[in-house]
N, C-alpha and C positions, 0 to 999 in steps of 0.2 A: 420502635424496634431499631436494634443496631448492632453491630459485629465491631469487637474490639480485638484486633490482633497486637499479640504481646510477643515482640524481639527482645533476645536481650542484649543484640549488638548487628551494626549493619556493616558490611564487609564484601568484599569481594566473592567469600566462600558461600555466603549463603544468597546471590546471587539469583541462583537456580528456583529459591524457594520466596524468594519476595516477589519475581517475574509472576508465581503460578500462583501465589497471594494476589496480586493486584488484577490475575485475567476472574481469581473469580469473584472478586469485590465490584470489579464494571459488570459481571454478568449478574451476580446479582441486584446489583442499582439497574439495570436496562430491564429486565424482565419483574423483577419484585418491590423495587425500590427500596430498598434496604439499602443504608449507608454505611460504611466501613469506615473504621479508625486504624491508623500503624503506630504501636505506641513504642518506643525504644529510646533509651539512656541517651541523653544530648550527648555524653560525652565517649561515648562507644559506635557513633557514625562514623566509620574511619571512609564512607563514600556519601556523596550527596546522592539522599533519599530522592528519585526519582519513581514512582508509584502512579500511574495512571488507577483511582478507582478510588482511593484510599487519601481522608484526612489524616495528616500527617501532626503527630502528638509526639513531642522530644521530652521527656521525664529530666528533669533536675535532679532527683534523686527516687533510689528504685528501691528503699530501706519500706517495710510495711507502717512506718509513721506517716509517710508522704501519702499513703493511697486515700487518707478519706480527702487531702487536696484537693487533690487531682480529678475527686469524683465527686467533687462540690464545682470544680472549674467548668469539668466537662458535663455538668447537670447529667451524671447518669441515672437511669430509671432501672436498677438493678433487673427487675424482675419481665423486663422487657429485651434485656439486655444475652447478645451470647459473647463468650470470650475464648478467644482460641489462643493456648498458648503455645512456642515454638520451639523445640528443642529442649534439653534435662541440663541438670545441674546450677542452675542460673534462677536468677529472681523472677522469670515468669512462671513457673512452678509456684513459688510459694504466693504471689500474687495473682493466681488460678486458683489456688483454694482459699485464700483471702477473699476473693468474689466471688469464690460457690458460696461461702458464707455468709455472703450478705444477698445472696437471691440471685445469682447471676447464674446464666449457664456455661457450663468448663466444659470446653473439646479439649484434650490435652494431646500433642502430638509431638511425640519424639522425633520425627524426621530418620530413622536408621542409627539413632544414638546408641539404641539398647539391643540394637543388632549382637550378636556372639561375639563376632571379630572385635568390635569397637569397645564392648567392655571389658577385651583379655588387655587391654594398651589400659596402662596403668591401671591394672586392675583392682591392686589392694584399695585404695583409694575412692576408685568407683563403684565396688562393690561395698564398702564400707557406708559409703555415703548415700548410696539406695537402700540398703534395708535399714537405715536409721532414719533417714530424710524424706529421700525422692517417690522409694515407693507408697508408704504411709501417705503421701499427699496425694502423689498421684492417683493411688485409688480412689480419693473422693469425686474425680471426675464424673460429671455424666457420661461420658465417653472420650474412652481412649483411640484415636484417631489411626490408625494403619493404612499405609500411602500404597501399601501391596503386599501381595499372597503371602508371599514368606514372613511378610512381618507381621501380618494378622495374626500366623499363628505362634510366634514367639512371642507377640505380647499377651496373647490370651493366657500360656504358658505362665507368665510374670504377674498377671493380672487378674485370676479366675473369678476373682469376684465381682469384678467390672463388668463393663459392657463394652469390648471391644468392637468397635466396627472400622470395615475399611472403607475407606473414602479416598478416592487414586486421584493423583494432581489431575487438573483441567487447564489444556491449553486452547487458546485463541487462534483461528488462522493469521498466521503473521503474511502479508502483505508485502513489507521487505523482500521475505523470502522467496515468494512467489516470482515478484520480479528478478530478482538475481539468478535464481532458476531458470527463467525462460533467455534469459540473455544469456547465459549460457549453453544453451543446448546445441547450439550449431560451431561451437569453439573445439579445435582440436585439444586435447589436453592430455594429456600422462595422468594413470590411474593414481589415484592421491587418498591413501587412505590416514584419516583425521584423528588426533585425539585433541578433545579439547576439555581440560577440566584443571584443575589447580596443580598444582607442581608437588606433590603428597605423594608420600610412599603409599598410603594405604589404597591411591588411584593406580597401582601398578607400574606406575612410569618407567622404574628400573627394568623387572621383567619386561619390562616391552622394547625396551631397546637392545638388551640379549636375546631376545627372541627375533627381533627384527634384525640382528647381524646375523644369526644361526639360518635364517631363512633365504632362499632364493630371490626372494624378492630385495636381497641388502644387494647394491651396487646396480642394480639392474635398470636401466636408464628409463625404460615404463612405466615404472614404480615409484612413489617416494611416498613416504611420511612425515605430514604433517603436522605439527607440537602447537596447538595453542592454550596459551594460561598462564593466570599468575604462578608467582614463588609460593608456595610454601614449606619449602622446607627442601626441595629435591632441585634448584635450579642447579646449584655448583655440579650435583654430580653428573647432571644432564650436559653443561659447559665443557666438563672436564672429560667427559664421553667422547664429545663430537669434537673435540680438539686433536683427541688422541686417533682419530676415526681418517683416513683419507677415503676422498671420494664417496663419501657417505651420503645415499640421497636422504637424506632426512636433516626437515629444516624447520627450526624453532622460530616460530612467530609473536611470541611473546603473546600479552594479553588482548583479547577481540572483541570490539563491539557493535552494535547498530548494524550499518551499510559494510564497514568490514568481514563481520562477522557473517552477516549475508552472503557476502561474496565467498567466504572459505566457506562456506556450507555447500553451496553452489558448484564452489568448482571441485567437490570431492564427490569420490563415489560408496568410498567404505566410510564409515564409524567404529571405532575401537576404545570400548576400556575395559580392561583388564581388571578390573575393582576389586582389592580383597570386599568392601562393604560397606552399601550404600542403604538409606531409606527405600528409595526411587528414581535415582539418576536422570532429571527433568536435559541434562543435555542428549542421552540417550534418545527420549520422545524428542526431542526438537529435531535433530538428526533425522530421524526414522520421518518424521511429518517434511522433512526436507527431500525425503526418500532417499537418503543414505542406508544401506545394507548396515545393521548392525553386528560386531565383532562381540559381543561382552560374556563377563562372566559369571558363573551363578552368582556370587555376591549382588550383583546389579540387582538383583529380585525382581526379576523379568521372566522368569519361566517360557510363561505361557507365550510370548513371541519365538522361544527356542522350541518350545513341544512344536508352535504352527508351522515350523520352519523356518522361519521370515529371517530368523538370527541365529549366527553361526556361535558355537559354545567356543570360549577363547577366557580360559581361567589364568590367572596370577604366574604362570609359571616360564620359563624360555621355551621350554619344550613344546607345550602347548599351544602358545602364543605361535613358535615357526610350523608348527603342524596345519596350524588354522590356515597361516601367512600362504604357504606350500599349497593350498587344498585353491586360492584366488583365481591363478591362472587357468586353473579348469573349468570354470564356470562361466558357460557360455555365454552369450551378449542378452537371447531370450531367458535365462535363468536369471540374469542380475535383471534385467526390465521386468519378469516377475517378482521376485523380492521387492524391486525398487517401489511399486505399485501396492504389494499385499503390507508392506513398513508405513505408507503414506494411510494405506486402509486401515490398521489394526487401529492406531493412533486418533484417529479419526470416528474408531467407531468405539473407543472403550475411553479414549481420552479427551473427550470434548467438554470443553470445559463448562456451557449449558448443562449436560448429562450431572456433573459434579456439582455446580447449582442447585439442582432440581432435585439429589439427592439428599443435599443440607437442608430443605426446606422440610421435604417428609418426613427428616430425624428429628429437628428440634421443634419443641412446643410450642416456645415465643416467638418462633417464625412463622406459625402459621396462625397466628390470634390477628 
């Protein structure tokens, strides 16, 4: 028995989802002993594959001539075999139902591709190329994979014939974190509310820095907001913002990792993304498991932490965003230490990444022979 995860490119951006790949590939080898494969284009690693859990398999070429190679190299046993592939438009698609065909099992998972927002951006195109391509394959899945509530039911929508199930990422207690945590909590510090996610319009970034000048909270020396992430596509106009900005507490960190990245977790007390649209937003759960107060907005597809309370509703707009911002300074110290507690809880109790293990095992066949 074995799990082959199919990328079709390693990056900065999908960061989020190789992290919650590789927590449940150790959790499945510790508890089941099943081994996990990360298989992705040599030439499309624009970061070194760093994966605790996961043998690491680089494809020379990702064309459907190379796959009976590759599964002569890697002596697969098809029908022993599950394959989970990672996001649409790309050759793990067509090399997911290339392996249904030959006996393997196909979890297909969009990641928030096929979310609403994400298919109106370039839509002739995307929409072209799913009803001729993407969806035709996709439906031969065993199951099409839903990371959360709202996109359970938009892919069922897309997919009635399938068998949609949701299966929510699974994180790990990170240890890191723990510690920068506790070294922190006796530090005076200025409330520091965090976004940290790629530099993309579709993360809000613009709205959030007109909503963050509209708000009480802009100049107010208690206050600041902190930026961390790479470029994609929004750095100039964030440069060109805070150039133009005097006394602006809001300060751009650039990209975070490891012990850094610990330590800004640590020394923040909110979390904010304003998301037109995500899958699952795994920086959200890291945050909240940090016990950072979550800011987000329905696009996050996080509901049910906004129904419990735990997170403040803080949608794409300026308006909204200064509404939220306005709503911080009233909330007393025992109202953030419950949120801060019930964020650490929810995560904990819906997102652990054993739960998520234990969940794959009871779905597929060839994992439980």
């Amino acid at each position: 028995m074995r799990i082959i995860h199919l990328f079709d490119h390693l990056n900065q951006g999908n960061m989020g989802i190789l992290k919650t790949t590789s927590a449940l590939s150790v959790a499945l080898k510790e508890a089941y002993d099943i081994p996990s494969e990360l298989w992705f284009p040599r030439g499309k690693a624009e970061i070194a594959p760093q994966a605790r859990g996961l043998d690491l398999v680089p494809l020379e070429h990702t064309d459907l001539g190379f796959l009976n190679a590759i599964l002569s190299r890697q002596a697969i046993i098809p029908h022993t075999t599950t394959v989970m592939t990672h996001g649409c438009w790309q050759h793990p698609t067509l090399w997911g139902q290339a392996l249904k065909k030959r006996g393997c099992y196909w979890i297909y998972t969009p990641h928030g591709m096929l979310e609403p927002w994400s298919r109106q951006q370039k839509w002739l195109k995307k929409w072209l190329y799913f009803r001729v391509i993407e969806q035709i394959q996709a439906a031969n899945a065993d199951i099409i994979r839903a990371v959360s509530r709202p996109e359970h039911l938009n892919l069922q929508k897309k997919f009635p014939q399938t068998t949609v199930t949701l299966i929510p990422y699974g994180l790990k207690s990170d240890p890191t974190l723990d510690r920068a945590w506790a070294e922190t909590l006796d530090q005076p510090r200025i409330c520091t509310i965090l976004f940290m996610a790629r530099l993309h319009p579709k993360k809000g970034i613009m709205p959030l820095i007109e909503g963050w000048c509209r708000s009480i909270l802009y100049q107010n020396p208690g206050y600041e907001l902190a930026i961390a992430g790479f470029d994609d596509g929004a750095l100039p106009y964030l440069t060109q913002t805070l150039n133009a900005l005097s006394n602006a507490n809001i300060r751009y960190l650039g990209p975070v990792f490891g012990q850094e990245k610990a330590q800004v977790l640590a020394q923040s007390r909110y979390y904010i993304l304003p998301s037109h649209s995500e899958g699952l937003p795994t920086s959200v759960l890291e945050a909240m498991q940090c016990g950072l107060i979550p800011l987000i907005s329905d696009g996050c597809n996080l509901p049910e932490a906004i129904d419990a309370g735990i997170a403040l509703r803080c949608n794409p707009n300026p308006e909204a965003i200064a509404q939220v911002l306005n709503s911080l300074p009233s909330l007393s110290p025992h109202e953030q230490q419950h949120r801060r507690l019930a964020a650490q809880n929810f995560v904990e109790t819906h997102f652990a990444v054993e739960k998520t293990a234990a969940r794959l095992m009871r779905l597929i066949p060839c994992l439980q022979s």
